[in-house]
C-alpha positions in Angstrom: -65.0 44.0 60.5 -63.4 47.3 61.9 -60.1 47.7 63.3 -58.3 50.3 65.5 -57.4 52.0 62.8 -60.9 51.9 60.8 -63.3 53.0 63.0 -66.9 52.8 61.7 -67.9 55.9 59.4 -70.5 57.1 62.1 -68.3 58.6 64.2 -67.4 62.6 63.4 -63.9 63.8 62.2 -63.0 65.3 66.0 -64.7 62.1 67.5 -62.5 59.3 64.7 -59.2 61.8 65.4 -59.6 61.2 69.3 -59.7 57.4 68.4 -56.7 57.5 66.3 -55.6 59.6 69.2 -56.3 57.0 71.5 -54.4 54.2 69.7 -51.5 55.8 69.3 -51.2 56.9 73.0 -52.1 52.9 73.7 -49.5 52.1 70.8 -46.7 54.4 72.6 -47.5 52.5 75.7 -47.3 49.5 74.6 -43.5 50.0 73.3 -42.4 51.4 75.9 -43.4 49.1 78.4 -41.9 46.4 76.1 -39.5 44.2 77.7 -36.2 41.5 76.5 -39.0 38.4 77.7 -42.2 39.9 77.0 -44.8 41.9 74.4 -47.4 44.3 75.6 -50.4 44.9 73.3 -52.6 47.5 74.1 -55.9 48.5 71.9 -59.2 50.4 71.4 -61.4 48.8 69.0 -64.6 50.5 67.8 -66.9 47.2 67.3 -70.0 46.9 65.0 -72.7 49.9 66.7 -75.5 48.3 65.0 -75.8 45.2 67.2 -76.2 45.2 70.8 -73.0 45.0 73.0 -73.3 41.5 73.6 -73.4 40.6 69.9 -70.8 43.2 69.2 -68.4 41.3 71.9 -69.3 37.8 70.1 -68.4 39.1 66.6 -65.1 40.5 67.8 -64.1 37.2 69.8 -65.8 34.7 67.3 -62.8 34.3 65.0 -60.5 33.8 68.0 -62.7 30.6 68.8 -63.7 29.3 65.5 -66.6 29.1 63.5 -69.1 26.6 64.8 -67.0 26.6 68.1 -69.1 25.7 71.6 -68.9 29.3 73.6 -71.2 32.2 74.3 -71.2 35.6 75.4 -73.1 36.5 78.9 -74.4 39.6 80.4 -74.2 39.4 83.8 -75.4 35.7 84.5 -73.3 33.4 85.8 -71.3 31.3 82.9 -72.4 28.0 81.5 -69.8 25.5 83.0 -70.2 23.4 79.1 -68.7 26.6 76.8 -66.3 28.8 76.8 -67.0 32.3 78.0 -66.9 35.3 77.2 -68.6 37.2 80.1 -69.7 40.6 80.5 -70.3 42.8 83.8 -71.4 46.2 83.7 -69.3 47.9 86.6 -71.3 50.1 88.6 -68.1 52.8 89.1 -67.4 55.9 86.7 -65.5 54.4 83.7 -63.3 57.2 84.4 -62.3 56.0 87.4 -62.1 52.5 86.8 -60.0 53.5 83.7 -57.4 55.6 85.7 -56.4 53.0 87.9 -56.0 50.5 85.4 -53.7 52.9 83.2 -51.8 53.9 86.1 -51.1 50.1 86.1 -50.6 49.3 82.8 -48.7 52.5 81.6 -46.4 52.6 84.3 -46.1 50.0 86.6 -45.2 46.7 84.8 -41.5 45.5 85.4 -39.8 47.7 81.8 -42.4 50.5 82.3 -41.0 54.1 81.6 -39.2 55.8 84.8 -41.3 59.3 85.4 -42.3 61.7 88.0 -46.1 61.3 89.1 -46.8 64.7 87.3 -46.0 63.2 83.8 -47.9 60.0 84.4 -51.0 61.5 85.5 -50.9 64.2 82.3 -50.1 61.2 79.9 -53.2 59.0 81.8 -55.1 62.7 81.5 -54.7 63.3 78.4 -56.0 59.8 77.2 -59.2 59.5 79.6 -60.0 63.5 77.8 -59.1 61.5 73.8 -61.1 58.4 74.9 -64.1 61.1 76.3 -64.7 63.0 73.3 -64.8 59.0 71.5 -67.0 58.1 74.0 -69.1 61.1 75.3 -71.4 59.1 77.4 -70.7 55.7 78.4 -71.8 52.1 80.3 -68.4 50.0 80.9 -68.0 46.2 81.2 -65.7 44.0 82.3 -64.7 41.6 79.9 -63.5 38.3 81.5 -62.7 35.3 78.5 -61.3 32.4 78.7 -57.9 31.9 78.5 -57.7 29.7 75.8 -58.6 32.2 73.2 -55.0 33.8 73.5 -51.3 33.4 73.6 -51.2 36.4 76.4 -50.4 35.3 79.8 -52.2 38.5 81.1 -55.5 40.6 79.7 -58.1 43.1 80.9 -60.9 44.2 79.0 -63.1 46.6 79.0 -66.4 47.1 76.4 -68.6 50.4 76.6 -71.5 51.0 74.7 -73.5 54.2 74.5 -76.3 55.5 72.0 -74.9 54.5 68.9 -71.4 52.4 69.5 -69.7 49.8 71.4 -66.1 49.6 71.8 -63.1 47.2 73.5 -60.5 48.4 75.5 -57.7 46.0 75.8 -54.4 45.5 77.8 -52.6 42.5 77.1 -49.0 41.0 78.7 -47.3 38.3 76.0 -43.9 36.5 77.4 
């Protein structure tokens, strides 16, 4: 399975720099917006391109469930009340957009987040959406909503895109 910081080999040298990019940007974040009571983990993940985002989704969460576990991944339907689900909704706004607002939020406006003028938080928020373009060129985005049993964080938001030839996850997560 890939990680963050082995992205599949199908991805160029300029597109596989803007995820390592990416990552650090998230990994920076993530520290900083560390608190005395809590962890913050945030990641992109390049999931398996091969398989369709649904399946890609399902690979990523199934060892977080358990093998042989009763869940299921759903596109858009409404979720079987007998499983545990992992849903997906593809959001009908730019990703870009959807992607600012929940940086803004995540970078800079949790309780430890790092004290800044407006200019410096929308060139750091910038300069990630321009990394995570070049990684993603053209792009569906997804919600991700899963239960909350299949973490220890008290707070996550996900995103998954998919275009021609990958999927990815975009994750913030809040751990006191």
């Amino acid at each position: 399975m890939e990680t963050k910081d082995q992205p599949r080999a199908g991805l160029s040298q300029p597109n596989r720099s803007s995820l390592f990019a990416c990552n650090g940007i998230l990994e920076v974040m993530a520290e900083l917006n560390r608190g005395c009571d809590h962890d913050c983990m945030y990641s992109l993940e390049q999931l398996h391109g091969d398989l369709s985002l649904a399946e890609a989704v399902a690979s990523h969460f199934q060892p977080q469930v358990g093998v042989g576990a009763e869940w299921t991944t759903e596109v858009g339907n409404s979720p079987r009340q007998d499983r545990a689900t992992v849903r997906l909704d593809q959001l009908q706004s730019d990703w870009r957009d959807v992607l600012e607002r929940s940086l803004a939020s995540w970078f800079f406006a949790q309780a430890y987040s790092p004290k800044t003028s407006e200019i410096n938080q929308a060139n750091v928020i910038r300069g990630f959406l321009n990394h995570f373009s070049d990684v993603l060129q053209s792009s569906s985005i997804f919600d991700v909503t899963r239960p909350a049993s299949m973490s220890s964080e008290v707070f996550w938001e996900g995103y998954a895109f998919t275009n021609n030839d990958s999927n990815f996850l975009l994750h913030f997560g809040f751990t006191d």
